[in-house]
C-alpha positions as CSV (number, residue, x, y, z in Angstrom):
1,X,0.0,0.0,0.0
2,X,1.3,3.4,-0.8
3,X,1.8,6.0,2.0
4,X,0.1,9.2,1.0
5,X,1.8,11.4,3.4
6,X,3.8,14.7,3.1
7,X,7.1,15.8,3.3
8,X,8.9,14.3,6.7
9,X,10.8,17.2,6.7
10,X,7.6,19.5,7.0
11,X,6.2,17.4,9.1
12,X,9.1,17.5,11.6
13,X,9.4,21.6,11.4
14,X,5.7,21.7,12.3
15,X,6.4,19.8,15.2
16,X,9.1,21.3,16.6
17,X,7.7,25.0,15.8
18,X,4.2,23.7,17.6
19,X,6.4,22.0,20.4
20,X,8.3,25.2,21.4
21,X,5.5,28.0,20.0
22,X,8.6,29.8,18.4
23,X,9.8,28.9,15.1
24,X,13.7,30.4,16.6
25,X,13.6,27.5,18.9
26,X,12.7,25.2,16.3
27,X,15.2,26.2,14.2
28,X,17.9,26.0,16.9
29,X,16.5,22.5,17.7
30,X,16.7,21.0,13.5
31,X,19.8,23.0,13.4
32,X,18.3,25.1,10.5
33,X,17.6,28.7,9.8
34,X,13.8,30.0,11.0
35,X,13.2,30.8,7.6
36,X,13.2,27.9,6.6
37,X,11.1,26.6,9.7
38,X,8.8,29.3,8.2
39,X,9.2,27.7,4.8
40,X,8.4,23.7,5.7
41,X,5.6,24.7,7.8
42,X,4.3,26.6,4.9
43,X,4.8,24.0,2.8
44,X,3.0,21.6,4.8
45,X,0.5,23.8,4.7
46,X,0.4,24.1,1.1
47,X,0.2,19.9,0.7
48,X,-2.7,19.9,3.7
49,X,-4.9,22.7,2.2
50,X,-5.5,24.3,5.7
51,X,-3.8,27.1,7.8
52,X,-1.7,25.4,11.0
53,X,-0.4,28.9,12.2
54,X,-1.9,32.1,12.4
55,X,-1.4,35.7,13.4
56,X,1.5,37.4,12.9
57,X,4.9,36.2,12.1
58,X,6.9,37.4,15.3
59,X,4.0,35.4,17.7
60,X,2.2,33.2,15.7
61,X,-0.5,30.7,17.4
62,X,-1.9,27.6,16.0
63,X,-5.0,27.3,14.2
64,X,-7.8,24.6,15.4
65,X,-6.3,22.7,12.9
66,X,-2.8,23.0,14.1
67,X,-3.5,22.6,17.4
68,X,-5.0,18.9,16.8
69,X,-2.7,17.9,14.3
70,X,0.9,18.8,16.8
71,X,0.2,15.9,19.8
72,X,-0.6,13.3,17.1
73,X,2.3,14.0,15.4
74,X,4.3,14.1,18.4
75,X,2.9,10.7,19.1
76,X,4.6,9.4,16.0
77,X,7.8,11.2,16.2
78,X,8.2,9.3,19.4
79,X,7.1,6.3,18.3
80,X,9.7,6.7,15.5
81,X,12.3,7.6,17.7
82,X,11.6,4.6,20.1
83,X,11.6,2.3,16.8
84,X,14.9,3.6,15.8
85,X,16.9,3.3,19.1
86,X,15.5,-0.2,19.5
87,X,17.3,-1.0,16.4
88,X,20.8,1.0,16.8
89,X,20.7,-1.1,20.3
90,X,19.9,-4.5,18.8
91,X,18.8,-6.2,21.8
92,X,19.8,-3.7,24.8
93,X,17.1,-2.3,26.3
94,X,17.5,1.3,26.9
95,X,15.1,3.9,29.6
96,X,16.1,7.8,28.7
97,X,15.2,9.5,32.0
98,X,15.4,13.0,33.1
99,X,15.7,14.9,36.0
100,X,17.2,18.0,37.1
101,X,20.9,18.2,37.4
102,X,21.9,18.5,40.6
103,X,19.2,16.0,42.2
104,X,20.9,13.6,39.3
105,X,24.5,14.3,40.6
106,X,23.9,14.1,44.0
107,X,21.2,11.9,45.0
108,X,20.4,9.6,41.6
109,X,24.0,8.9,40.3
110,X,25.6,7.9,43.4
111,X,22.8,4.7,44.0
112,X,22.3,3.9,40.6
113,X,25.0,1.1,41.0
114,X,22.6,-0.8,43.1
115,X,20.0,-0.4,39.8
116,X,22.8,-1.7,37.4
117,X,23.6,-5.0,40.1
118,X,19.8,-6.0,40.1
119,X,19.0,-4.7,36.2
120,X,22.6,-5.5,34.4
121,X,20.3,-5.9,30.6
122,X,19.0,-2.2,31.2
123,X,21.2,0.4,29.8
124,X,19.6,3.7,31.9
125,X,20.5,7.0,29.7
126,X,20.3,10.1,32.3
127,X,19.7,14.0,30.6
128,X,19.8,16.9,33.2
129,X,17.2,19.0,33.3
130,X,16.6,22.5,35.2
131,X,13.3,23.5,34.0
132,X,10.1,21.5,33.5
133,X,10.1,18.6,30.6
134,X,6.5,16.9,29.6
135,X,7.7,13.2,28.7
136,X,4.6,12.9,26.1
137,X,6.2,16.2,24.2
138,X,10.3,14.5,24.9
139,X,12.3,11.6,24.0
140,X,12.2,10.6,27.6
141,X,10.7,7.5,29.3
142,X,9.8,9.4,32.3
143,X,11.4,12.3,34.1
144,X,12.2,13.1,37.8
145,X,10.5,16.4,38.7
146,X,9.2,18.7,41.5
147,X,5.6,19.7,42.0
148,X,4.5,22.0,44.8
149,X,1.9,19.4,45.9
150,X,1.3,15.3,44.6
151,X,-0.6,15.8,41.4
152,X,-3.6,13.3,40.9
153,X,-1.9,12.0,38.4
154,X,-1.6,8.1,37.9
155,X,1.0,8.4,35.6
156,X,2.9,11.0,38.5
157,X,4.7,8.4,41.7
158,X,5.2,10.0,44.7
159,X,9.0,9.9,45.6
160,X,9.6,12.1,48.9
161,X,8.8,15.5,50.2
162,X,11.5,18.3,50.1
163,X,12.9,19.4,53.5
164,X,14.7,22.6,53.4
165,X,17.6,23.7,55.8
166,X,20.5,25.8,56.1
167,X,23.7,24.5,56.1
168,X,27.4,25.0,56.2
169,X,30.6,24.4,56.9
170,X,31.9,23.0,60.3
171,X,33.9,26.4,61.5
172,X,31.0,28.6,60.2
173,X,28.2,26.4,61.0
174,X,29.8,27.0,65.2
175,X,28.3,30.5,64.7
176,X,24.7,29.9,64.0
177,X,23.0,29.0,67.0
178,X,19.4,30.4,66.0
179,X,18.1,32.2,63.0
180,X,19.0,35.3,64.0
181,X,22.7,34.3,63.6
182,X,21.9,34.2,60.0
183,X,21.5,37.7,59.9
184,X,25.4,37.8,60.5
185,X,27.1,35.4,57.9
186,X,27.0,35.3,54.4
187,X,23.8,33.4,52.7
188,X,24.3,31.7,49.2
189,X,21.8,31.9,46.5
190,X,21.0,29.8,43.7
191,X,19.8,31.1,40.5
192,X,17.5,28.6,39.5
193,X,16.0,29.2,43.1
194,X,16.4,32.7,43.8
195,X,13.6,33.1,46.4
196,X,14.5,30.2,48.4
197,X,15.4,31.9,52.0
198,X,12.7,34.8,51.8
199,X,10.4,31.4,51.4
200,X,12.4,29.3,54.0
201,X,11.6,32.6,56.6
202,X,7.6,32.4,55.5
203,X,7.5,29.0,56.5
204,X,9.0,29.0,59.7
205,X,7.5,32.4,60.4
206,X,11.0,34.4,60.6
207,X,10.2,38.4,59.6
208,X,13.7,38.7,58.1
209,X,13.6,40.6,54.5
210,X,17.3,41.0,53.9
211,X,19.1,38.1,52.7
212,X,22.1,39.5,51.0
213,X,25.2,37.2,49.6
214,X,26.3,35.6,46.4
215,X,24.7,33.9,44.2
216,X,25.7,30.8,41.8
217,X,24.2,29.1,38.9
218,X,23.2,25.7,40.4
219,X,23.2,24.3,43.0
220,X,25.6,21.9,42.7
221,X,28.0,25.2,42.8
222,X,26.1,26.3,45.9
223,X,26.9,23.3,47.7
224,X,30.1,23.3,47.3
225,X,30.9,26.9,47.8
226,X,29.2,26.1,51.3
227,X,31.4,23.0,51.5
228,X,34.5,25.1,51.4
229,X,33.1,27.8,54.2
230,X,32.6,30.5,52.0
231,X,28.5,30.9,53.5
232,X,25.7,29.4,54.4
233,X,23.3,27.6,51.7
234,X,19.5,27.2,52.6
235,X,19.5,23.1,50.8
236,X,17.1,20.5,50.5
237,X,17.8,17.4,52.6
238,X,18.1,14.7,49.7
239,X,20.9,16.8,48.6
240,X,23.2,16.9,51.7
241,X,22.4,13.5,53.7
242,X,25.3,12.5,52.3
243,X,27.5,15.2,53.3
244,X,25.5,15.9,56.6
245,X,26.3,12.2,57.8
246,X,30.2,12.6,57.0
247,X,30.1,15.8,58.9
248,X,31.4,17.9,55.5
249,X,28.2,19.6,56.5
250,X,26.3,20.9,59.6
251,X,22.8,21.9,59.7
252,X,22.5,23.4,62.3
253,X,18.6,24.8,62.8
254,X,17.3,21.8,60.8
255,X,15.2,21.4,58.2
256,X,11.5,22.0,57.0
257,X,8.9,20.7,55.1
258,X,9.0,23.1,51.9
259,X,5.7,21.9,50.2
260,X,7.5,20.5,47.1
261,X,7.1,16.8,46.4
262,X,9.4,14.7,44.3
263,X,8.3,12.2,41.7
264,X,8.6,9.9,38.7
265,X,6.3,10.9,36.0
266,X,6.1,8.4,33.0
267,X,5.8,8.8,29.7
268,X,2.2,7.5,28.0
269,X,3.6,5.0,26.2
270,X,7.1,4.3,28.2
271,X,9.1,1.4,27.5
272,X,8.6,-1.6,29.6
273,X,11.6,-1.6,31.6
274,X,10.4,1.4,33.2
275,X,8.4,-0.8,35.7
276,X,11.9,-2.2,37.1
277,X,13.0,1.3,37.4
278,X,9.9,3.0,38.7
279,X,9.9,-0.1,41.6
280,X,13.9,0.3,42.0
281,X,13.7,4.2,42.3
282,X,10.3,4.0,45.0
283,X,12.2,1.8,47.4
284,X,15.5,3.9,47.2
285,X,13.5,6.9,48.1
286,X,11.7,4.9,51.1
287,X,15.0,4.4,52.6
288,X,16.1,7.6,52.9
289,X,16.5,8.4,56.2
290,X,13.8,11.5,57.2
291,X,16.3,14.6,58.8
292,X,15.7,16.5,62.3
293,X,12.7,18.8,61.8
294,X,13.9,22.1,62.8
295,X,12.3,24.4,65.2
296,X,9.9,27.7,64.1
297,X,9.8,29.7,67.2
């Protein structure tokens, strides 16, 4: 049976262009020109006989049309995708998972030993991540994210709860005896974070409004400027167990219940070793031993 279908390449531009609702990002992303995003999506166009974009040309929006025709096709990109890394593996089976970077550094990459020991034939491919990523609109199996509550999602696990807590080095850590003491040493900031103490303060009711000190791009950086004594970094627990239990760290109000909740969300149609994974990942993040709840007076 012949395939009536048109161009792939048009077909791919309009997905990308729908995907990221800029036809720049799509052209950064196919490694092209935005005119000639402009000029496949117009073609496709041409070969459908309906408008997929409308509006003008610096903030275009997608038709009725467009808008159905972009998750369909984003079905079948996928599928695609999946059919071709299947073959370029042969028989390995392969999960693509992503989370965001410094969760995968420090908390993910450090037990995934224990994953590769029980699952040798599973070859688990980690991206970082510091923004959100849909899997359904991504080439992932699932992704590790952060939600300010659980959704009611069945697709969305539950992993743990963040706890949030100052921390620092041993020698500075000797001067903070209560959260006014803060007031007196330098705080670290995180850029991907940038509100994190004035909403550390709301939650355990501390009036402070100043929280002046440098800021870093991650918070893998933030960690380990605190490491080295050079502030004090407000960090979630997962993060600095590790460090906190060596003593490279001291937290020494605590930590806090934030209101974020970590969790695996999978793709619609992930493959089938996810289910290994998923299982694996729910009991590592059982065991994880709950920190000292600070105090909010």
């Amino acid at each position: 049976m012949k395939r009536s279908l048109p161009p792939l390449g048009a077909l791919r531009a309009f997905e990308s262009a729908a995907r990221h609702g800029r036809m720049v990002l799509a052209a950064e992303e196919l490694s092209v020109t935005p005119g000639a995003i402009s000029r496949q999506v117009q073609l496709l166009e041409e070969a459908l006989g309906v408008a997929l974009f409308e509006g003008p040309k610096s903030k275009p929006r997608l038709t009725d049309t467009g808008r159905a025709l972009a998750p369909r096709l984003a079905e079948a990109f996928d599928e695609l995708e999946a059919a071709t890394q299947a073959a370029r593996a042969g028989q390995a089976t392969v999960l693509d998972i992503s989370c965001l970077s410094t969760f995968l550094m420090r908390w993910l990459i450090p037990r995934l030993h224990r994953f590769a020991a029980q699952h040798p034939a599973i070859d688990v491919r980690l991206s970082a991540a510091d923004g959100p990523i849909d899997p359904d609109r991504a080439r992932f199996d699932a992704v590790i994210t952060v939600a300010t509550e659980a959704p009611l999602d069945p697709r969305f696990h539950p992993l743990f709860p963040e706890w949030l807590g100052p921390v620092a080095a041993p020698a500075l850590a000797e001067r903070v005896r209560t959260r006014g003491d803060l007031a007196h040493v330098p705080l670290l900031h995180t850029q991907t974070r940038p509100e994190a103490w004035p909403a550390w303060a709301a939650l355990i009711g501390w009036t402070e409004t100043r929280f002046d000190g440098p800021r870093y791009e991650h918070y893998y950086y933030t960690l380990e400027a605190a490491s080295a004594g050079l502030g004090v970094c407000l960090a979630p627990w997962h993060l600095v167990a590790a460090d906190v239990a060596s003593g490279r760290l001291v937290a020494p109000l605590g930590f806090t219940r934030s209101g974020y909740h970590y969790g695996l969300r999978l793709k619609r149609q992930a493959r089938a070793a996810i289910e290994p994974f998923r299982l694996w990942l729910l009991a590592e993040a059982a065991a994880q031993v709950v920190p000292t709840e600070g105090q909010k007076d």
